[in-house]
Structure formats: structure tokens, C-alpha cells
N, C-alpha and C positions, 0 to 999 in steps of 0.2 A: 462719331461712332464708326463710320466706313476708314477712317486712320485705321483701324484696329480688326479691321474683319478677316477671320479666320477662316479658310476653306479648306476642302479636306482633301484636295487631291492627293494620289501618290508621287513623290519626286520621280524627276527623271536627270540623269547623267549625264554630263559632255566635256568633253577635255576642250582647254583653251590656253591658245599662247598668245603672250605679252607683244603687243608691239607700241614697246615704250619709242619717246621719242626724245630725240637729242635737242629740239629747238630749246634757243639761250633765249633769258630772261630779256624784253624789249626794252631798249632804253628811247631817249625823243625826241621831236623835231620840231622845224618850225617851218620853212618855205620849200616847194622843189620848184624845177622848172626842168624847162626840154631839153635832152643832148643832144647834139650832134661831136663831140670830142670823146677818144680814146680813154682817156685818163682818168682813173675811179679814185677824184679826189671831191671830198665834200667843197663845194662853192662855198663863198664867205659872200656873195653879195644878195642881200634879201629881196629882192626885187624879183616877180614872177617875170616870164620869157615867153610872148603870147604865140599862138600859132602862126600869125600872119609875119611874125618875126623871121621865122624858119627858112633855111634854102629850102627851094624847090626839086633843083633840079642834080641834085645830089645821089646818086645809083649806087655806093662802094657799102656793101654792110661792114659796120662796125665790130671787129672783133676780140682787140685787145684789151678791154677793159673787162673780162668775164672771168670768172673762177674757171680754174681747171678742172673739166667734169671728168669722174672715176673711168675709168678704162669699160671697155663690155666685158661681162662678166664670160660671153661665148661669140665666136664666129659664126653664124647662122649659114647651113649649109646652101640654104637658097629661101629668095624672100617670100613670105608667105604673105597671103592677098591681100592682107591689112596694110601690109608695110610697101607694097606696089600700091594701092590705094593710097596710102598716105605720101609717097613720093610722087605718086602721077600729079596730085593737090596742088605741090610747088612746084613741079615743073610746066604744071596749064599756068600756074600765078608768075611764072619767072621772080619767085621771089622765098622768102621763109612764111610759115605760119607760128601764130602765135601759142602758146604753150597751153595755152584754154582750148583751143582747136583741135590739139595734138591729144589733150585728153579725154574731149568730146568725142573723137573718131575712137579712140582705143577703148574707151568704154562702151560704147552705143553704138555703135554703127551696125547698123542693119544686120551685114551678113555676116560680119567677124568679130562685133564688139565683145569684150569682158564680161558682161554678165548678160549677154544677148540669148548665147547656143547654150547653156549650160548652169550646173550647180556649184557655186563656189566657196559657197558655205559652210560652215563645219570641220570635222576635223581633217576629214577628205579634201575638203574643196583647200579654198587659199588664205581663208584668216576665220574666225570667230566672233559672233559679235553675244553681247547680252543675252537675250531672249534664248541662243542655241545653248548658254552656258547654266543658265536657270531657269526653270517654270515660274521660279516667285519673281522674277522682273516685268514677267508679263503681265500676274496679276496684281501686282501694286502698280502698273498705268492703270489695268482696268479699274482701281480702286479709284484712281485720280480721274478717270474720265466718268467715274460715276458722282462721286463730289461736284466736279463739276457742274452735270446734269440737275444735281438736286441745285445748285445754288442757280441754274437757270431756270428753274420753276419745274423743273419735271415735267420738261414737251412731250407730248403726247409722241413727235415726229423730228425724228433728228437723225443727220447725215453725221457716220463715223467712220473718218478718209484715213487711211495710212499709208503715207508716202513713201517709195523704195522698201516694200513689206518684206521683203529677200524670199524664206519659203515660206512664209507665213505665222508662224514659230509664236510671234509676241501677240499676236491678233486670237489666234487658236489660243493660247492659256488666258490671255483676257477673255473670250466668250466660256471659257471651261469654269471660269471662277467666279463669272457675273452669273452664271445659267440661271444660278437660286432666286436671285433679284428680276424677276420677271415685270415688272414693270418698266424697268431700264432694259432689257433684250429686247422688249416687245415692243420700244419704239425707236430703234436704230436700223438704220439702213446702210449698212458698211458698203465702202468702194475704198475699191485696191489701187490706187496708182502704180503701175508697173508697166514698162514697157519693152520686157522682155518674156516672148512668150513659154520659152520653158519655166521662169519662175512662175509665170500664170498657175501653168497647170502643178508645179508645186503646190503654190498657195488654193491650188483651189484643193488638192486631197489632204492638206493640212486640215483645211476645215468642213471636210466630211461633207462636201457640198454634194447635193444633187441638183440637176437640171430637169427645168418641168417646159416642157414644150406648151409654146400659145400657138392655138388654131389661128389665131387671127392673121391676118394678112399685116407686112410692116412690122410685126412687135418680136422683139428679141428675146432668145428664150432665158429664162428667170431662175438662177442657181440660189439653192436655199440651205445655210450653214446649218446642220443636223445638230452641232453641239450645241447651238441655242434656238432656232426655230429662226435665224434671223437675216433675210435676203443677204444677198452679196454683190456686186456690181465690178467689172474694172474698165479701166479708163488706162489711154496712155498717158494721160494729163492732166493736173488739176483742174484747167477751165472745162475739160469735160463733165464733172463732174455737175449736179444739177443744182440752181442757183434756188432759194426762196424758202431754204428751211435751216436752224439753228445747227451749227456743224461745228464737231471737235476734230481736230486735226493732231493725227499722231505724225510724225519725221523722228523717226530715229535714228541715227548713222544714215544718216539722208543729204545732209548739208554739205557734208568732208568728202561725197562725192561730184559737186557741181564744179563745173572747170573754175579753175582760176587763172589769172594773168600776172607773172611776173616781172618788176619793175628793176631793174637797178640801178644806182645812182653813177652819175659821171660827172667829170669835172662843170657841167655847164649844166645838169638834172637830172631827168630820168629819164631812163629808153627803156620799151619793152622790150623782153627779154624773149628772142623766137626761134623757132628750131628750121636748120635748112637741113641739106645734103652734101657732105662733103665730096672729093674729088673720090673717091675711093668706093662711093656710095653710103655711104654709112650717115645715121643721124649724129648732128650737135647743133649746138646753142651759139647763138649770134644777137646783136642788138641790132633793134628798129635804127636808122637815122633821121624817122621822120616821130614826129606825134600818132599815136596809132587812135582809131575810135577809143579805145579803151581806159585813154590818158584822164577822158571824162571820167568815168569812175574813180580815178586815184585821186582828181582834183575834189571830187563828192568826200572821199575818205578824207584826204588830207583838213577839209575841213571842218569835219566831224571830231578833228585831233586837238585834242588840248594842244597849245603853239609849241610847246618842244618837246611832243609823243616820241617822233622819231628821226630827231634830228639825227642821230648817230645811227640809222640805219643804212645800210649799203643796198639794202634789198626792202622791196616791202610785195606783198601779196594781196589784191583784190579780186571779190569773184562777183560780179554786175548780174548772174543769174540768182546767184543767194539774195544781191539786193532787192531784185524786181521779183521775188517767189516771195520775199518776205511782204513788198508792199501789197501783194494779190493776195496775200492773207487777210493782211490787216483790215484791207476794204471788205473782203468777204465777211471776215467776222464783226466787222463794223457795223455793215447793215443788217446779215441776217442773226448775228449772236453766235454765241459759241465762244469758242477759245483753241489755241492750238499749244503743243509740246513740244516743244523741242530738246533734243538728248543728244553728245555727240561730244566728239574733245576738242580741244579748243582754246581761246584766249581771248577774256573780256578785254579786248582791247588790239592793236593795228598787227597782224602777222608777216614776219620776215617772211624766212624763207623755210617752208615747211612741206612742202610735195614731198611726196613718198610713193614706191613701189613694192609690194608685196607679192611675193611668188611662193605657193605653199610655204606659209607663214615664215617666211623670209624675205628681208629687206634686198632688192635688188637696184642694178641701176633705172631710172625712170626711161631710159631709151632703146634697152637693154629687148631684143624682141618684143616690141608695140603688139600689146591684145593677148600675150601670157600672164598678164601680174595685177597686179588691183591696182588704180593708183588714188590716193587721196590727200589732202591735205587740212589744217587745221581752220577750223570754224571761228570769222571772227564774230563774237557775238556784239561786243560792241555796235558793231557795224550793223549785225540783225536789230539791235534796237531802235537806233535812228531810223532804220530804214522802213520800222513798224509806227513810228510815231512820227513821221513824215507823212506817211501815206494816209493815216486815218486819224481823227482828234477824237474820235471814237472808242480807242481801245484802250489799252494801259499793259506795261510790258513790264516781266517782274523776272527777278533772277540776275544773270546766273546763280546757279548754288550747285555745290557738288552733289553727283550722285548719291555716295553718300550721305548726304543731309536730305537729299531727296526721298531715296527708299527709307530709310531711317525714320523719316516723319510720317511716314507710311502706314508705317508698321510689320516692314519686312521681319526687325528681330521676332514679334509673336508668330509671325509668319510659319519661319524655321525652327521655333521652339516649337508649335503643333506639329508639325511632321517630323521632329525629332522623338515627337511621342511612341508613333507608331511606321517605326520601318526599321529593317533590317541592320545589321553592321557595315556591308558596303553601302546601303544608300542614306545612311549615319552619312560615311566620307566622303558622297557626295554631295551630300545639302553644306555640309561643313566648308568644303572647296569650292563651292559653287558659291556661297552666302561668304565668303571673301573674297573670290574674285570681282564680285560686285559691289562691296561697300569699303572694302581693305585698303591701304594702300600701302606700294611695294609688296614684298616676299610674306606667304604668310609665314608665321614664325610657329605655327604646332604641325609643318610639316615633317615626315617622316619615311618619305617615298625618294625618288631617284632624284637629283638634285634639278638635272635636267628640265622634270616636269613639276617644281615647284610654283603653286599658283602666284601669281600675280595681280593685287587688286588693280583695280580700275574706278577706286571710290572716289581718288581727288583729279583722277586725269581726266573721268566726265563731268560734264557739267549740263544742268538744265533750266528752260528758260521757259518760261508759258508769256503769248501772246491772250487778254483775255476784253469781250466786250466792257467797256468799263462799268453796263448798269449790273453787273451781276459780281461786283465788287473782288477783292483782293481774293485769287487762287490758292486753296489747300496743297502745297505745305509752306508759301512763298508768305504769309504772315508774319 
């Protein structure tokens, strides 16, 4: 029945642009091992190449076997304090950092990161996601996070985390659409994982919160979401969050931001792929000539890979905080119950080379003024799977499945037929633009506006995955 629940809010509008992406179809592999040679020729001999193999004492970075990176798109008249931040990094290291590093600092960093000082969202900011583009994406999670609940028995007390929340967008129409359902409001205890504090205070007037001051000595004061009667908490970090009660975990466009490391292949294996300083001062890319920590994680993939996933790869992409966020789920929801979502684009399976930079919804170069531009790349879910079913014997992992199949089993089409009932002629061509952009894929084809702003679904380029305890059996819509 909650597949199908109709709520009656009024639509609300938002323009969004495509950012399709060029990654080519993965072809497969079977062994890598370590570089130290220039030469980007796939090795013919199957035998791995241990680290104790390796020179030691080897100082020259390797730089002829790398793609030629795009030009900058500008001269930056003088460096601004992320980008002296990030060159002071390698010249304390006398050496390059690796490209996880590079995007850790540009995003997060304390006093200059990307989504730290500021709103990036919308059609203002520098990309669009779901939630800013519909109201009904938010209330078909809430539908799924309330199915869920029912098939956990209907706890009286349960933790609902959503990770990287942006303004709050998807969290605010799931409480606006669950409000009626008062025994599922009345025992959720939302926490925000966010650790930028302007989005804080976004997410916190998204959801109508007020703060009630405790007399007590020690106790932090208690902000209470108006739109359902239902606490709120935030946390820099999921282990902040509090342990001993059944928890649903939302990540939505959450994944595609944790750094990754790229590898590429050389005549003798693979070298991480890391960014120095050139003579002139300016960022590029260079390879490790040693084994970096990170080469663990590639060996973890590589043999999670069916033996010739990617053999024909030149590049492959690993991100070791998707893997270790995913195993800290699993045990969470292993012991205390629950389930978590995940939502994000992506590929069931090992990812080349997919980093991207977004600058007011424009693809730029990734080195291009470090802390202007979003940068993300593509979620391997493969990878989230193992990494769930590794960690805990507890759970059971289901999906991917396109958004589209996702909302769809929902019930989003009744969704937009009820509000197609009762609303205007423009907000007619917003539900319509908006309920494609979310389940469509490519151009929709009854547009009729500037060609420019013609939508673009996003129904087969996302994909969703539920982590779910295994006594409260197979996830609605994942049957």
C-alpha cells in the first residue's frame, strides 16, 4: 500500500542541467602488478610483482607514460589560499600528493573547501541534484524509508542519518509527506551528517527547526523539525552518530563525492597517478615510482574482479573511503537493524577513469583553480557490494536498479498524476519537466521551450542500491 501513497502537497519548480558523462563501456582484466617503467604497454606476464621486489632507492617521478592533461582553461592572477595550501602540502612532502588528497583538500578543507564557506546548489550554485529538481524524489524515499520501518516491526525508536544532506531539500519533503503517518514521525530521530557549517544552517531552515535551550549543565541544546514534531541532530561523522537503536541510512549523491585514487597501467603495472608542481608553478599529474598505501585497495578490487574485468584497462579508479564507509554500515545495521540507500551514478562494476569538475554547471579542467568547481566521480557499486558483504554476514545487499525502476516502483507516476490534478498551467510544466528529469532518459521529447534548456533524464544514469539487516527480509522495490 505505501508503493502507492498519495500526498497532497503543492509542486515546487527548479531548473537543472545535464551533466552526462563520456565514460566508455569497461572492458577486462586479469593480473596487475607494480611500475617502475615509462611505457603504457599492457605486460604479457601473469605473475604478480611483490613490494619487496621494488627499488628502494629510486627519487626521479615517472612522467612519460600519462595522457596529455587539457590546457587551463585561465591564468589565475594570483594564488588563492587553497592552492598555496595545497602546494605548501608538497613542498613540506618534497614530493606529489595523491589525486584522493588533491580532492579531499578542494572539497573539505576547513577554511576554503568546496562545499565548506558556502551554497552550491541549485541553479545559482554549481550543479543540481534530485531533491532541488522534484519534491516527489524526496517523498518516494520517504515512502521507502517508511516500508522499510513497517517491515522492521514498527520500532517504537529509530535513528534516520542522511549523509552529505546538501540544503536539506530531500529530508524536508520526506518529513512534509510522512507528517500524516504519525507513528512513523513520532519515532525518528534524524541526524544530519554534514560537515560544512553553512550547509548546517541551511539544512537547519529547510526544516523549520527550532532550538529549545536545556537548563541543565553539560546537555546540548535540542532543535525540533516543525514540519513533523521530529528532533534533529547533526554530526560531522557517521560514528558520531549514536549507537543502539535500528537506523535507516539515506546517501544520496554522497558516494561520487569521497576521494578516489587513480591508477594507471605501465609496461611493468600500475602506478598511482599524483599531482606535483611544475617549474612554472602550476598543477599536473605525474606517477608514483613506488607502491603507494593505496595499491592495497587496487589489490582488494582487483580481486573482487571477475579474472579478465579489466584487463584492457589503462586506468582503473578506487576510492578505500567508499569501501571502509560502506563496511561501517554494514556492521551498524548488522547489529542494531535497519537498512541503508544508496542513490548516485555510477557502474555495477570496476571504474576507469571518471573524475570530473563542475563549475556553474560546466565541465572544467579538475586542476583548473582547486576549491572553484565540484569535483566527483563515478560510484563503483560493485565494489559497495563486497565491501557490505565482507564486513557483516548479517546483511544482504540488493540492487543496483535504475532510478527509474526505483521511483517507478514507488509510485511516483500516481504521485504526479495527483498533482496534475490540481495545479496551475506553469506548475502543469513543472511537474512534467521535473517527473522526467527523474525517471527519463536522454532529451525529453514533448519539449517545447529553448533548446538550450531542454530536460535531461537522469532515470538510467542513477542507480540504487539498499544495504538491508537480513531478518527483516528483501527491500521494497528490490523484489
Amino acid at each position: 500500500m505505501l508503493r502507492k501513497l498519495l500526498f497532497r502537497q503543492a509542486p515546487r519548480a527548479y531548473r537543472f542541467l545535464s551533466t552526462q558523462s563520456t565514460l566508455p563501456l569497461l572492458s577486462k582484466c586479469s593480473v596487475f602488478s607494480y611500475c617502475s617503467s615509462s611505457r603504457p604497454e599492457i605486460p604479457h606476464s601473469n605473475s604478480i610483482e611483490h613490494l619487496e621486489d621494488q627499488p628502494t632507492n629510486t627519487i626521479s617521478i615517472d612522467r612519460s607514460g600519462l595522457y596529455s592533461p587539457p590546457e587551463h582553461s585561465h591564468e589565475p592572477s594570483s594564488d588563492s589560499e587553497l592552492v598555496k595550501h595545497l602546494k605548501g602540502i608538497i613542498k613540506f612532502r618534497g614530493g606529489p600528493i595523491s589525486v584522493a588528497e588533491y580532492m579531499e583538500e578542494v572539497l573539505t578543507n576547513p577554511k576554503a573547501g568546496f562545499y565548506i564557506n558556502r551554497d552550491v546548489f541549485g541553479a545559482e550554485g554549481d550543479f543540481i541534484t534530485s531533491p532541488e529538481v522534484s519534491q516527489m524524489f524526496g517523498e518516494m524515499v520517504g515512502v521507502w524509508a517508511m516500508c522499510l520501518w513497517e517491515q522492521m516491526g514498527q520500532p517504537k525508536r529509530v535513528n534516520l542519518v542522511e549523509l552529505g544532506p546538501g540544503r536539506g531539500t530531500l529530508m524536508a519533503d520526506l518529513l512534509r509527506g510522512a507528517s500524516k503517518f504519525k507513528n512513523f514521525t513520532e519515532s525518528l530521530h534524524i541526524h544530519m551528517v554534514e560537515c560544512s557549517p553553512a550547509l548546517q544552517k541551511l539544512q537547519h531552515q529547510s526544516l523549520k527547526c527550532m532550538d529549545e535551550e536545556n537548563t541543565s549543565e553539560g546537555v546540548d541544546k535540542r532543535s525540533l523539525s516543525t514540519l513533523a514534531g521530529t528532533p534533529v541532530s547533526w554530526h560531522a561523522t557517521l560514528e558520531q552518530v549514536p549507537f543502539g537503536l535500528p537506523t535507516i541510512i539515506i546517501a544520496h549523491e554522497f558516494y561520487d563525492a569521497l576521494p578516489v585514487h587513480q591508477f594507471q597501467r605501465g609496461s611493468r603495472g600500475w602506478c598511482e597517478k599524483m599531482i606535483d608542481v611544475t617549474e612554472d608553478s602550476s598543477f599536473h599529474f605525474v606517477l608514483s615510482p613506488q607502491p603507494t598505501p593505496a595499491t592495497l585497495y587496487l589489490m582488494k578490487r582487483c580481486k573482487w574482479a571477475v579474472p579478465k574485468e579489466v584487463e584492457k584497462l589503462n586506468q582503473i579508479e578506487v576510492c578505500p573511503k567508499a569501501m571502509d564507509l560502506t563496511s561501517t554500515l554494514a556492521k551498524r545495521i548488522g547489529v542494531d537493524g535497519g537498512g541503508a540507500l544508496i542513490i548516485d551514478y555510477g557502474l555495477n562494476g570496476v571504474v576507469s577513469d571518471s573524475l570530473q569538475a563542475i563549475r556553474k554547471h560546466k565541465f572544467v579542467n579538475i586542476l583548473d583553480d582547486p576549491g572553484s568547481a565540484d569535483l566527483s566521480a563515478y560510484v563503483d557499486f560493485a565494489s559497495i557490494k563486497h565491501s557490505a558483504e565482507e564486513a557483516s554476514d548479517d546483511v544482504s545487499v540488493h540492487g543496483p536498479i535504475t532510478q527509474s525502476e526505483f521511483l517507478g516502483s514507488l509510485g511516483i507516476n500516481f504521485r504526479v498524476e495527483a498533482l496534475l490534478q490540481n495545479c496551475t498551467d506553469e506548475q502543469a510544466e513543472a511537474l512534467r519537466t521535473g517527473y522526467w528529469r527523474l525517471v527519463g532518459d536522454g532529451e525529453a521529447p514533448f519539449w517545447e521551450g529553448p533548446e538550450e534548456q531542454v530536460p535531461i533524464g537522469m532515470g538510467t544514469r542513477y542507480m540504487a542500491m539498499a544495504i538491508v539487516n537480513k531478518k527483516q527480509g528483501i527491500p521494497i522495490p528490490f523484489q
